[in-house]
PDB file of N, CA, C and O in Angstrom, chain B, residues numbered from 101:
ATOM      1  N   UNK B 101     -15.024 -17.439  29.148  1.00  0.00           N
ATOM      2  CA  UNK B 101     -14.109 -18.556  29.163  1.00  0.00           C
ATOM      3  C   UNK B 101     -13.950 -19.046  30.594  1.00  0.00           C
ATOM      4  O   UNK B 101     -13.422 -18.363  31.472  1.00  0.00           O
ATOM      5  N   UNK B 102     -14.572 -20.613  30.830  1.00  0.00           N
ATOM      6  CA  UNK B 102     -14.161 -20.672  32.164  1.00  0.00           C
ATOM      7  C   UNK B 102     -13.278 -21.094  32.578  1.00  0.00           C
ATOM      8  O   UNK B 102     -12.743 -22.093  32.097  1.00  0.00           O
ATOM      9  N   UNK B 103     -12.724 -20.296  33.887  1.00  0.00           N
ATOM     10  CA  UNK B 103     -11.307 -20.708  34.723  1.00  0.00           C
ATOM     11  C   UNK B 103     -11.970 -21.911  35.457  1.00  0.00           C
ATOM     12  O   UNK B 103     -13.061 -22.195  35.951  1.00  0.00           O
ATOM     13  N   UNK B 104     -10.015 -22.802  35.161  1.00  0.00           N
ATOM     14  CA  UNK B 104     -10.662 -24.518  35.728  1.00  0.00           C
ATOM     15  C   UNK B 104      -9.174 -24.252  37.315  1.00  0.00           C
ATOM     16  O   UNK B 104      -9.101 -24.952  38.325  1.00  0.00           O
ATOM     17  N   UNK B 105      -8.547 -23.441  37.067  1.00  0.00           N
ATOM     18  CA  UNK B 105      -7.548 -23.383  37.884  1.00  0.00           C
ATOM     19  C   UNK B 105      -6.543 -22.209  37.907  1.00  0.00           C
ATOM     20  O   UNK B 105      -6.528 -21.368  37.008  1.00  0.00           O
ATOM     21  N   UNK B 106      -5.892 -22.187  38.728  1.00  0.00           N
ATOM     22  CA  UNK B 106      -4.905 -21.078  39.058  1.00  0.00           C
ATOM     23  C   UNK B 106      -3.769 -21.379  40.148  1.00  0.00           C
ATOM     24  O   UNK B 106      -4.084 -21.681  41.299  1.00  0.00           O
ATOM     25  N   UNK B 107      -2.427 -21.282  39.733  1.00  0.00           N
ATOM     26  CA  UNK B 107      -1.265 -20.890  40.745  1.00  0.00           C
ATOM     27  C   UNK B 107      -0.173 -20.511  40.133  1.00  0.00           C
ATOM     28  O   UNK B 107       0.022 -20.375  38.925  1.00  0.00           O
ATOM     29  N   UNK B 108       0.480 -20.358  40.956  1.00  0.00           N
ATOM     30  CA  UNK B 108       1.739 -19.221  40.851  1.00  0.00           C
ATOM     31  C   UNK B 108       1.801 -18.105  39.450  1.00  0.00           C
ATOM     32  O   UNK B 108       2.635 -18.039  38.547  1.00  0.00           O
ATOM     33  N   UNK B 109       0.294 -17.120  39.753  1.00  0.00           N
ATOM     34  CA  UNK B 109       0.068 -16.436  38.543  1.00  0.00           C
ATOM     35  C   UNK B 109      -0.366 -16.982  37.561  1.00  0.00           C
ATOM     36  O   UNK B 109      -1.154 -16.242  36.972  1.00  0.00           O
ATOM     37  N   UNK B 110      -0.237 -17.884  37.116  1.00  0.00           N
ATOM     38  CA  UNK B 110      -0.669 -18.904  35.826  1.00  0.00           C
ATOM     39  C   UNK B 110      -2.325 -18.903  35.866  1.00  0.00           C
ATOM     40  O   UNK B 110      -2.604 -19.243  37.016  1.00  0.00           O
ATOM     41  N   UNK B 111      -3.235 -18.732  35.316  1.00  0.00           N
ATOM     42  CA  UNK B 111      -4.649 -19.313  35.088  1.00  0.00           C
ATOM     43  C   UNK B 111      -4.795 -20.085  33.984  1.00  0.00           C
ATOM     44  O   UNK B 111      -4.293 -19.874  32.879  1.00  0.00           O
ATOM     45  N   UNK B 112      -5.597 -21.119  34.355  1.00  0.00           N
ATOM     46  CA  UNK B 112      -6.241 -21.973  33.459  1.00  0.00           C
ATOM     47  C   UNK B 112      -7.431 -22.359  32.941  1.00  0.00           C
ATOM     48  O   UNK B 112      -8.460 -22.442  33.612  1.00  0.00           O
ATOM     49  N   UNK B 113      -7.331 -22.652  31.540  1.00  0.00           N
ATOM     50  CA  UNK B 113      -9.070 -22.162  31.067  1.00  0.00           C
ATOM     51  C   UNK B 113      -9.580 -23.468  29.988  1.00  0.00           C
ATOM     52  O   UNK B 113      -8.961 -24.281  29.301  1.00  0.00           O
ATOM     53  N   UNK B 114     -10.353 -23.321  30.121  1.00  0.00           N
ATOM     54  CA  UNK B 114     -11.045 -24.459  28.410  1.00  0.00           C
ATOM     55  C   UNK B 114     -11.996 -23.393  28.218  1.00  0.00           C
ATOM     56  O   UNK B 114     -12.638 -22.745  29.045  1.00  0.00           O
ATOM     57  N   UNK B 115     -11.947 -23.330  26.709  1.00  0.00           N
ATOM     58  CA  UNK B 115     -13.216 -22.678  26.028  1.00  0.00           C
ATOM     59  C   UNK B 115     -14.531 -23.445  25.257  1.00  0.00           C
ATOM     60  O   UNK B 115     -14.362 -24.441  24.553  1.00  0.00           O
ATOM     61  N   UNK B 116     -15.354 -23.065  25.404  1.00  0.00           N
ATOM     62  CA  UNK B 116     -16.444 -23.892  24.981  1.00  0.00           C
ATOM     63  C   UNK B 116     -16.278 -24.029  23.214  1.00  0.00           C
ATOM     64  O   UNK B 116     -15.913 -23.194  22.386  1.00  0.00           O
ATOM     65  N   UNK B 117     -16.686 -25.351  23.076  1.00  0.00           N
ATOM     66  CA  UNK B 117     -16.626 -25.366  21.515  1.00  0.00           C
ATOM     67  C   UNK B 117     -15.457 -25.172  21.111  1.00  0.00           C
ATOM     68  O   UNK B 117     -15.318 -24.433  20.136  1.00  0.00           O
ATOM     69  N   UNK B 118     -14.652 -25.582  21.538  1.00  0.00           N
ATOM     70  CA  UNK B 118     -12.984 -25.416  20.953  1.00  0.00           C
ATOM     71  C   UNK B 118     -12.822 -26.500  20.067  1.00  0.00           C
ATOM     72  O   UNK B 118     -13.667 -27.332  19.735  1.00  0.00           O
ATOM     73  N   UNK B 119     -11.799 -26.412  19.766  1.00  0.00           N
ATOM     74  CA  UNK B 119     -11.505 -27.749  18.319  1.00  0.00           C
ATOM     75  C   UNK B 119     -10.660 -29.140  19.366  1.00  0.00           C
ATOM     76  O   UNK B 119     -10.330 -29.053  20.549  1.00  0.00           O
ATOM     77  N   UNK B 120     -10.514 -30.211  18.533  1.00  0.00           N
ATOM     78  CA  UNK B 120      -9.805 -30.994  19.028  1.00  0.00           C
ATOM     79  C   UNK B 120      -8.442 -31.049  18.438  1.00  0.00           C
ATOM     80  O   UNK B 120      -8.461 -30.962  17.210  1.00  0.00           O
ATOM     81  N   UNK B 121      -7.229 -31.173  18.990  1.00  0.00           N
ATOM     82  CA  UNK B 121      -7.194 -32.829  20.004  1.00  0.00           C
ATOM     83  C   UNK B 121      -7.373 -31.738  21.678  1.00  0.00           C
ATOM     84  O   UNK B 121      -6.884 -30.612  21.771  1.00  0.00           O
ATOM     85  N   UNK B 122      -7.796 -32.107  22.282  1.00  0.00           N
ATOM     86  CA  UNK B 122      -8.472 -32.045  23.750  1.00  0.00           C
ATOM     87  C   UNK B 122      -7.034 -31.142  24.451  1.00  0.00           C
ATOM     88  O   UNK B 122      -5.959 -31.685  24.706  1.00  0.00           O
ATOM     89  N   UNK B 123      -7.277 -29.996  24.620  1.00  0.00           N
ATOM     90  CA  UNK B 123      -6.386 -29.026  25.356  1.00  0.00           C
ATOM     91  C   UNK B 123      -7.509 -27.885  26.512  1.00  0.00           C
ATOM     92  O   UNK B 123      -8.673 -27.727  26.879  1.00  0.00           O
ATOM     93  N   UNK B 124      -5.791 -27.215  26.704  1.00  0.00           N
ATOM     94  CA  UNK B 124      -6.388 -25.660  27.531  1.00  0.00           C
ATOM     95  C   UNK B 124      -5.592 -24.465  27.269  1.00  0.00           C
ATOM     96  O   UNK B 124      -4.599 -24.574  26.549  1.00  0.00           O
ATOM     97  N   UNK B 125      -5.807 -23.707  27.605  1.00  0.00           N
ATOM     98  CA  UNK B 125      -5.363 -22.181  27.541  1.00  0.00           C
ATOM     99  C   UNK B 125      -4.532 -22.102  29.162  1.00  0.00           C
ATOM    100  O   UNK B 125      -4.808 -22.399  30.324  1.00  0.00           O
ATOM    101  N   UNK B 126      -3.287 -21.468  28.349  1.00  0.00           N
ATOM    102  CA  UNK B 126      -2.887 -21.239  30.194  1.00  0.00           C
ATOM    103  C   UNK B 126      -2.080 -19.651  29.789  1.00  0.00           C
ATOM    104  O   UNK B 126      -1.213 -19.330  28.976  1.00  0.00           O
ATOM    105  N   UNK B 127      -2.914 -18.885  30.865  1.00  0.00           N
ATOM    106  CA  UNK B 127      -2.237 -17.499  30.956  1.00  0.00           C
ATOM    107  C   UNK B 127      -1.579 -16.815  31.708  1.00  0.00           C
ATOM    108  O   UNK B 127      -2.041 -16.887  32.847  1.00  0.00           O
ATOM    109  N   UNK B 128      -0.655 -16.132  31.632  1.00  0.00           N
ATOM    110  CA  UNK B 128       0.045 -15.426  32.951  1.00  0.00           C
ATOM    111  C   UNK B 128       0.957 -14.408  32.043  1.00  0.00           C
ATOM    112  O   UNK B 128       1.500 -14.599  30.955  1.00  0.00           O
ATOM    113  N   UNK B 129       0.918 -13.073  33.033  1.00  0.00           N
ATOM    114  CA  UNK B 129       1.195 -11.765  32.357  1.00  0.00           C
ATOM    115  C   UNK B 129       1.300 -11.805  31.092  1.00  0.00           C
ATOM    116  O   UNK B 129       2.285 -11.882  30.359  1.00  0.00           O
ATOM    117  N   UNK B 130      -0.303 -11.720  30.796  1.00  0.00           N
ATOM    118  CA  UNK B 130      -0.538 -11.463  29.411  1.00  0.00           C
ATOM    119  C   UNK B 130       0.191 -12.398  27.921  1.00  0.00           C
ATOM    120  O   UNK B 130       0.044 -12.008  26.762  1.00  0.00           O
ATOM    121  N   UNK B 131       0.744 -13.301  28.209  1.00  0.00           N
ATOM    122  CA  UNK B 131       1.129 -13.928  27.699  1.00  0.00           C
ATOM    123  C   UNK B 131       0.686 -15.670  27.823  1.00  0.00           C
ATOM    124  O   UNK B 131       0.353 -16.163  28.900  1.00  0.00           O
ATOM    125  N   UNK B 132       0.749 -16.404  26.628  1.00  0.00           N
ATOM    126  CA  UNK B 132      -0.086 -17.573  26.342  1.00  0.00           C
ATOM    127  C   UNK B 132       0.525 -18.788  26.011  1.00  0.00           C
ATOM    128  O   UNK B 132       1.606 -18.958  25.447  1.00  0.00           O
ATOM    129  N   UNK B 133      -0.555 -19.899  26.561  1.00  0.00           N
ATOM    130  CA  UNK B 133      -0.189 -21.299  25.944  1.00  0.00           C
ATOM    131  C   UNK B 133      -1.481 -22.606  25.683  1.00  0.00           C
ATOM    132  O   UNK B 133      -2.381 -23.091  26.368  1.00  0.00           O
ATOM    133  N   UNK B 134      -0.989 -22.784  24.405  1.00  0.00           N
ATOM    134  CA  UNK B 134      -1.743 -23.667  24.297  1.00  0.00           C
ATOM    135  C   UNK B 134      -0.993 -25.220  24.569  1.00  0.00           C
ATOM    136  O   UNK B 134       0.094 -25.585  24.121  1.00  0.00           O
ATOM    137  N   UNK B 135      -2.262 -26.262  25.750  1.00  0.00           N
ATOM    138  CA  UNK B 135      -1.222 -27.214  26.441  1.00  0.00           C
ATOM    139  C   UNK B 135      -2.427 -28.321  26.122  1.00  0.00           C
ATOM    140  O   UNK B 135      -3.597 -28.353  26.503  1.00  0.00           O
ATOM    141  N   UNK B 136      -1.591 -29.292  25.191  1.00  0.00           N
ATOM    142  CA  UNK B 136      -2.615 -30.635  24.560  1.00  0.00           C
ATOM    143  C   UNK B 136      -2.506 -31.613  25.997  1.00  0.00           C
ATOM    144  O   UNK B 136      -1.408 -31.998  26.401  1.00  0.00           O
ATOM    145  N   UNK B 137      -3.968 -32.002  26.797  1.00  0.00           N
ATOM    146  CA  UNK B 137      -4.141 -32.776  27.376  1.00  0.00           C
ATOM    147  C   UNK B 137      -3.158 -33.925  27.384  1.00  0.00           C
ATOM    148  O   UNK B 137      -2.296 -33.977  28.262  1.00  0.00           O
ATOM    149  N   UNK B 138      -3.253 -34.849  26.442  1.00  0.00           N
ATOM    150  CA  UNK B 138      -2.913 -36.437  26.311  1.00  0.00           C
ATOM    151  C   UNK B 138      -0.807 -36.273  26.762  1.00  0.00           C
ATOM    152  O   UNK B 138      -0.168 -36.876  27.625  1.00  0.00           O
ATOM    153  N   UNK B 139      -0.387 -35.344  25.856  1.00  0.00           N
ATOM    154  CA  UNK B 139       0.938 -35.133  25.678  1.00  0.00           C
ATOM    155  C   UNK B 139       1.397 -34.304  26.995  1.00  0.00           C
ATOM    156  O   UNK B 139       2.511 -34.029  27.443  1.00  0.00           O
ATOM    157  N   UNK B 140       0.110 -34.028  27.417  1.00  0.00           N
ATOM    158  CA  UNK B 140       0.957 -32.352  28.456  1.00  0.00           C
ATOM    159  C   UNK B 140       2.416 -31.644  28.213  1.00  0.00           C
ATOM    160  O   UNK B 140       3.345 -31.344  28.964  1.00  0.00           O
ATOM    161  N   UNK B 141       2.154 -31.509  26.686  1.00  0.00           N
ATOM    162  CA  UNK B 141       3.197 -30.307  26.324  1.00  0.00           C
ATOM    163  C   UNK B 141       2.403 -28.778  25.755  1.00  0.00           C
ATOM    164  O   UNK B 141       1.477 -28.695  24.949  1.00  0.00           O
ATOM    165  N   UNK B 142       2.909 -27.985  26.266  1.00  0.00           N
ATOM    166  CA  UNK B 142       2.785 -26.776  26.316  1.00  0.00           C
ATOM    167  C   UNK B 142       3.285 -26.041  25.170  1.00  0.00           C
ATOM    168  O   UNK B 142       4.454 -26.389  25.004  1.00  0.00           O
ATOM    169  N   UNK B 143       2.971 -25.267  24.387  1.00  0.00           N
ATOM    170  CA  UNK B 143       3.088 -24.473  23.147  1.00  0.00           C
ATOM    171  C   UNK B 143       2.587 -22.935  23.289  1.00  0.00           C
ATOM    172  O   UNK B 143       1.379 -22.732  23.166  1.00  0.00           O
ATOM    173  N   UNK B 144       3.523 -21.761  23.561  1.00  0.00           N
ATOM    174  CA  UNK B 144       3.447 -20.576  23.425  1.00  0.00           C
ATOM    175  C   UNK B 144       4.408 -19.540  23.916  1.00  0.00           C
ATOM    176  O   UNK B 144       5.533 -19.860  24.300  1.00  0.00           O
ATOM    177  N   UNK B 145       4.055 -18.512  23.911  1.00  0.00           N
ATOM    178  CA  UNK B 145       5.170 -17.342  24.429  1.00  0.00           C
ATOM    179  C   UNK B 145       5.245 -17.516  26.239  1.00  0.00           C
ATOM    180  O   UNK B 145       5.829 -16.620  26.848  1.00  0.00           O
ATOM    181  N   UNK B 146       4.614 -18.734  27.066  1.00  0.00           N
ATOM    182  CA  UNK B 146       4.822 -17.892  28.745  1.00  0.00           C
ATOM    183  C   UNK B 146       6.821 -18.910  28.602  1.00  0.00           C
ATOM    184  O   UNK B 146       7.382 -19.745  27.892  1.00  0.00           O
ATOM    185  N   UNK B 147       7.080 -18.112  29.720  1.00  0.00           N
ATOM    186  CA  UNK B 147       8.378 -18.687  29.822  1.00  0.00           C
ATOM    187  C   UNK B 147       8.616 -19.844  30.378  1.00  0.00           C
ATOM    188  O   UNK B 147       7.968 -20.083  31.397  1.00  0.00           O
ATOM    189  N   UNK B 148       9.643 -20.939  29.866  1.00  0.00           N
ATOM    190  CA  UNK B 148       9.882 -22.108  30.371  1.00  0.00           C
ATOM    191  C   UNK B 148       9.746 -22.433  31.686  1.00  0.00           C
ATOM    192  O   UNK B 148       9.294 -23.555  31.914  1.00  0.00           O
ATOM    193  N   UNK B 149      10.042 -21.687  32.672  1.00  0.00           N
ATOM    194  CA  UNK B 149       9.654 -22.011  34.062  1.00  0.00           C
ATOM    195  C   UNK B 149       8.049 -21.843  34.440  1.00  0.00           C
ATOM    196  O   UNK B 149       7.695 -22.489  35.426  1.00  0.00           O
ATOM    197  N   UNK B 150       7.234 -21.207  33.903  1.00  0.00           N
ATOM    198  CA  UNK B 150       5.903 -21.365  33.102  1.00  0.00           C
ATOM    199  C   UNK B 150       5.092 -22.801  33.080  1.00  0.00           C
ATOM    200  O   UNK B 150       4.217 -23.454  33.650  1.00  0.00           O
ATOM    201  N   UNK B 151       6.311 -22.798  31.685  1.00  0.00           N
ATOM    202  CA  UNK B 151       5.296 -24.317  30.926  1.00  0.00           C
ATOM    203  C   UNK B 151       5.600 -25.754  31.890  1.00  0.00           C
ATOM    204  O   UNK B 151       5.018 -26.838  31.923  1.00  0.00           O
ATOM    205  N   UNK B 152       6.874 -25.176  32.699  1.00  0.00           N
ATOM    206  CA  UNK B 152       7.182 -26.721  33.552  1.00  0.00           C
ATOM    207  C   UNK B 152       6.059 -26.907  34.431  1.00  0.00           C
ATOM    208  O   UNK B 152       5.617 -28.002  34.778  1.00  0.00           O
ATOM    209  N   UNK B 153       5.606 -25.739  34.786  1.00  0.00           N
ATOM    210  CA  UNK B 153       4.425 -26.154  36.019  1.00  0.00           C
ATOM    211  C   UNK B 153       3.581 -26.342  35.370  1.00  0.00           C
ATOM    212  O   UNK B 153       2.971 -27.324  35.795  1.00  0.00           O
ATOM    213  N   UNK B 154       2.865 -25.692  33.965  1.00  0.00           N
ATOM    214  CA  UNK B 154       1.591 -25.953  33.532  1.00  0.00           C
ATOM    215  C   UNK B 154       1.938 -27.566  32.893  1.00  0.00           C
ATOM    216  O   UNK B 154       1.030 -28.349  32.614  1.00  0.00           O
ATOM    217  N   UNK B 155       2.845 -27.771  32.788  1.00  0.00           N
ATOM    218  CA  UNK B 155       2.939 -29.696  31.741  1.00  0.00           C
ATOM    219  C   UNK B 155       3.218 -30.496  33.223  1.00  0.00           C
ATOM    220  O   UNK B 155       2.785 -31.648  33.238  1.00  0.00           O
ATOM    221  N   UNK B 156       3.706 -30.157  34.130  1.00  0.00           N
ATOM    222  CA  UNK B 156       3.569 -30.995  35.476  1.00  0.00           C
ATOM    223  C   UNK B 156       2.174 -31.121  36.039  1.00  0.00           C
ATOM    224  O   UNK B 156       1.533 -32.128  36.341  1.00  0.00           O
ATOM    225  N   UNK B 157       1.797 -29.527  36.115  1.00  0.00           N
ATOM    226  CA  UNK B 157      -0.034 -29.776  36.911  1.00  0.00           C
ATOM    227  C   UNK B 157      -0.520 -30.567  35.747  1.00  0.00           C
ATOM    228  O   UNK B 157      -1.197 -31.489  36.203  1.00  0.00           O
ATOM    229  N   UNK B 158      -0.474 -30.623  34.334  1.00  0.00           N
ATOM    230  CA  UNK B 158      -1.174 -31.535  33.321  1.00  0.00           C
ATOM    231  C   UNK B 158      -1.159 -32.782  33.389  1.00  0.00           C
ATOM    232  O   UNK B 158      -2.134 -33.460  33.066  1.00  0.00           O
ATOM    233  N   UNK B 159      -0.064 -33.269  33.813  1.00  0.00           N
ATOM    234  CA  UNK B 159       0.643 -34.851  33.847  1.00  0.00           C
ATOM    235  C   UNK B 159      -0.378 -35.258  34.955  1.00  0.00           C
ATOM    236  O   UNK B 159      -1.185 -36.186  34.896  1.00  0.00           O
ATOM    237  N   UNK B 160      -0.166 -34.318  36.044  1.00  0.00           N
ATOM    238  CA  UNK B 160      -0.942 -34.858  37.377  1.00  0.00           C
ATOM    239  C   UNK B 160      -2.064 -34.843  37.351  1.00  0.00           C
ATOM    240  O   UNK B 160      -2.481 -35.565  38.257  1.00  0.00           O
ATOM    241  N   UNK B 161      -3.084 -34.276  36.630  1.00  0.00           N
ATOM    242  CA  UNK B 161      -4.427 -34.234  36.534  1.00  0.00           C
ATOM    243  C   UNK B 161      -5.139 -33.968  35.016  1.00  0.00           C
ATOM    244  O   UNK B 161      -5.889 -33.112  34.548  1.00  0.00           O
ATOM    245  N   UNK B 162      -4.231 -35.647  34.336  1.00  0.00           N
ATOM    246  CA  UNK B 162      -4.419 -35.560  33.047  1.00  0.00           C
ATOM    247  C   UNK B 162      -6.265 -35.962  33.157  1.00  0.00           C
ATOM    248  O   UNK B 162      -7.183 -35.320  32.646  1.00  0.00           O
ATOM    249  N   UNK B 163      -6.345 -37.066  33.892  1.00  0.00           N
ATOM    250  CA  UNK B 163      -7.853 -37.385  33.798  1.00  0.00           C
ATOM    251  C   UNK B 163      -9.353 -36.755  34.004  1.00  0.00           C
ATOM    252  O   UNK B 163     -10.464 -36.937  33.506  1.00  0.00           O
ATOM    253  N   UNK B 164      -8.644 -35.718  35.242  1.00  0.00           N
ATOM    254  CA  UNK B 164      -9.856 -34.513  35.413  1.00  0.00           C
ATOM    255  C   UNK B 164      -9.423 -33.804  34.338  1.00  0.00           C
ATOM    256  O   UNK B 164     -10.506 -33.525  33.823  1.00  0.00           O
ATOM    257  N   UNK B 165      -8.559 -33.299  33.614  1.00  0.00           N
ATOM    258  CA  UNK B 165      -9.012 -32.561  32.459  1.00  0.00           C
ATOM    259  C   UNK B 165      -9.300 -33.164  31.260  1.00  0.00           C
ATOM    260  O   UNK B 165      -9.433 -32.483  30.244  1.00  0.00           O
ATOM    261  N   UNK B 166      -9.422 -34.470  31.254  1.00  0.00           N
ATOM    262  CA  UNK B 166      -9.912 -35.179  30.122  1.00  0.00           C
ATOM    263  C   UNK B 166     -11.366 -35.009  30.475  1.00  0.00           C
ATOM    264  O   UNK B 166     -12.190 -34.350  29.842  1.00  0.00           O
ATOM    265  N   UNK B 167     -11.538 -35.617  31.447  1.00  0.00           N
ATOM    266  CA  UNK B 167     -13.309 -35.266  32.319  1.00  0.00           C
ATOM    267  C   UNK B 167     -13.908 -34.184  32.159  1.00  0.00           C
ATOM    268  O   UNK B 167     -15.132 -34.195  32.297  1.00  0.00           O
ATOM    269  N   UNK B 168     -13.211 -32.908  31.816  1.00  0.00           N
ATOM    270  CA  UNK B 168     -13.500 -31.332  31.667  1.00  0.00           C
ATOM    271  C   UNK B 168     -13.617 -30.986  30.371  1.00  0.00           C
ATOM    272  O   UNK B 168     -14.469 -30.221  29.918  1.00  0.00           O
ATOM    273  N   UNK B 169     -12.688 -31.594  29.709  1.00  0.00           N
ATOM    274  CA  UNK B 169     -12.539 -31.325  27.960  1.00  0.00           C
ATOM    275  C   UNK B 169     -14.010 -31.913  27.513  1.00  0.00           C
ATOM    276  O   UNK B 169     -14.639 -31.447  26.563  1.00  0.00           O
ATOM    277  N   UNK B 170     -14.592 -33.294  28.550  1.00  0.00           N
ATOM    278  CA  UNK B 170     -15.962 -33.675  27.367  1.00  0.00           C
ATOM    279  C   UNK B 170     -17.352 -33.203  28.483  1.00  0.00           C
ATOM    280  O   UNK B 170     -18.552 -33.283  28.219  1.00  0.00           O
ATOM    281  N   UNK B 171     -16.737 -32.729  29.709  1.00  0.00           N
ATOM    282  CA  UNK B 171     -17.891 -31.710  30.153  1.00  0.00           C
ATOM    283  C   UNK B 171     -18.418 -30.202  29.660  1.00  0.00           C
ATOM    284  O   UNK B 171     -19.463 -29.569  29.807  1.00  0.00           O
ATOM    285  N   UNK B 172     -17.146 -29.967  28.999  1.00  0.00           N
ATOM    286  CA  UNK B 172     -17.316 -28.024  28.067  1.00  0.00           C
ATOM    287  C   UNK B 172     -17.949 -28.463  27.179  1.00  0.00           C
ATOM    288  O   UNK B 172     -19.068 -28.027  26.906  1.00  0.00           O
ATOM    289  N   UNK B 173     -17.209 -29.694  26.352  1.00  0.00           N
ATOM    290  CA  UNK B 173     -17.887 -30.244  24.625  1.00  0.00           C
ATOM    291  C   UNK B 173     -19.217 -30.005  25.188  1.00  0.00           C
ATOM    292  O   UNK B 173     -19.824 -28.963  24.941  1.00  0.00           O
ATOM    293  N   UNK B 174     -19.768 -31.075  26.053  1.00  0.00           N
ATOM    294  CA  UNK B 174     -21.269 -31.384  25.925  1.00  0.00           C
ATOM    295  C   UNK B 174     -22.157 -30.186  26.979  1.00  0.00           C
ATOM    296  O   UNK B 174     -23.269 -29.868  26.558  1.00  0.00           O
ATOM    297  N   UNK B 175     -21.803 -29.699  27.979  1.00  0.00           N
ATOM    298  CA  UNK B 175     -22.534 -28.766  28.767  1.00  0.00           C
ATOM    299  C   UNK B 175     -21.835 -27.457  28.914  1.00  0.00           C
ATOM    300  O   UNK B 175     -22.092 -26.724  29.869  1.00  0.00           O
ATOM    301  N   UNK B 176     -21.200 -27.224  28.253  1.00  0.00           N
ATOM    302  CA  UNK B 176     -20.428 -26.031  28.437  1.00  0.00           C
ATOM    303  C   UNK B 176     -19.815 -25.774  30.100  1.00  0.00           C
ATOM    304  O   UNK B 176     -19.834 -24.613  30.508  1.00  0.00           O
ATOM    305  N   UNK B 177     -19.515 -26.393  30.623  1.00  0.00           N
ATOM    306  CA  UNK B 177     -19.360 -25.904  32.085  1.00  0.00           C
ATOM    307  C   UNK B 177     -17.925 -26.794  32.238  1.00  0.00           C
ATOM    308  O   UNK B 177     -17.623 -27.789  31.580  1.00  0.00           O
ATOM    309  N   UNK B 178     -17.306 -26.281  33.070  1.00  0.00           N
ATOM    310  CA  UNK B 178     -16.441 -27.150  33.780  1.00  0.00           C
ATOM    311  C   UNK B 178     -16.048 -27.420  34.857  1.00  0.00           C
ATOM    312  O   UNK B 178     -16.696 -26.565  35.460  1.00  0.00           O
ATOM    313  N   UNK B 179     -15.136 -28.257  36.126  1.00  0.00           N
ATOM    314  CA  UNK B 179     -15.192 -28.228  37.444  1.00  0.00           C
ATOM    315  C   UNK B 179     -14.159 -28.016  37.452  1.00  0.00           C
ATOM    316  O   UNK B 179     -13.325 -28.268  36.583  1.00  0.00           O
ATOM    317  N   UNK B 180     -13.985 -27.314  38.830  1.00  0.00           N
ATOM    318  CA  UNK B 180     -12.808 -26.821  38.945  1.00  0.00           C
ATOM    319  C   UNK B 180     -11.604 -27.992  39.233  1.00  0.00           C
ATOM    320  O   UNK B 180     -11.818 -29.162  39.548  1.00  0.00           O
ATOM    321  N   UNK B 181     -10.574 -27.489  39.080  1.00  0.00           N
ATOM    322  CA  UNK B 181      -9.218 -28.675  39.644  1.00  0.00           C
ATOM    323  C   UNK B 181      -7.956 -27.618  40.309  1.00  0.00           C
ATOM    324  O   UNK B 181      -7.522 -26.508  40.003  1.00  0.00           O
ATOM    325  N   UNK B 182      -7.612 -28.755  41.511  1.00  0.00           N
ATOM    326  CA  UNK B 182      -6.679 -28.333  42.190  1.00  0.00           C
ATOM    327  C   UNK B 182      -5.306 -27.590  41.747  1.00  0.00           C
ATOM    328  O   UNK B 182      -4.612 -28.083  40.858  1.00  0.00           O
ATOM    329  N   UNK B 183      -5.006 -26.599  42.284  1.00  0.00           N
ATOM    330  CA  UNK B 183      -4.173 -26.030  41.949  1.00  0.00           C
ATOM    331  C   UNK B 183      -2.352 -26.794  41.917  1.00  0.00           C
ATOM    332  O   UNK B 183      -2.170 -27.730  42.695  1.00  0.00           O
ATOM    333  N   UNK B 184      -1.426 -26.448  41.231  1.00  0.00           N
ATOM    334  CA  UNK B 184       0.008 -27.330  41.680  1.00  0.00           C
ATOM    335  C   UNK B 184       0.474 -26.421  43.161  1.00  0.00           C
ATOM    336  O   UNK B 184       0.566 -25.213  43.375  1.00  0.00           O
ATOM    337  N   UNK B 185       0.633 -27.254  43.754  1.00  0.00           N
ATOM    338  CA  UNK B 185       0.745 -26.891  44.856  1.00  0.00           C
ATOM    339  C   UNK B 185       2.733 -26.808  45.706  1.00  0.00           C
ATOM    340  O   UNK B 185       2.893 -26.431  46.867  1.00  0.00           O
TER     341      UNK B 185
END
């Protein structure tokens, strides 16, 4: 699964061949979220102070991960993106 990013503990991933509507995986201590591109809302067990940074870094770099969601579809690969800083 490739990592597209990482901060404050949080990693971020797209998996190849995933289903649509166009998301990512975001992990931190072992615990998960699934976060739909278009909406940048976040869905899972990490804790609310968590999902604020993963739906803020989303908002801010909705277009490189739209760019990433149809680079995994078609080549499996993705580029990396800046961390929230």
């Amino acid at each position: 699964m490739p990592s597209i990013s990482s901060f404050f503990g949080i990693t971020i991933y797209m998996y190849p061949d995933d289903h649509n509507p166009p998301h990512f995986h975001a992990l931190c201590n072992g615990k998960s979220a699934i976060v739909d591109i278009n909406k940048a809302k976040a869905k899972g067990n990490i804790t609310k102070k968590e999902k604020k940074f993963v739906e803020v870094w989303a908002e801010i770099h909705r277009q490189e991960l739209l760019d990433n969601w149809d680079l995994m579809m078609k080549e499996h690969r993705v580029n990396d993106i800046a961390p929230l800083m």
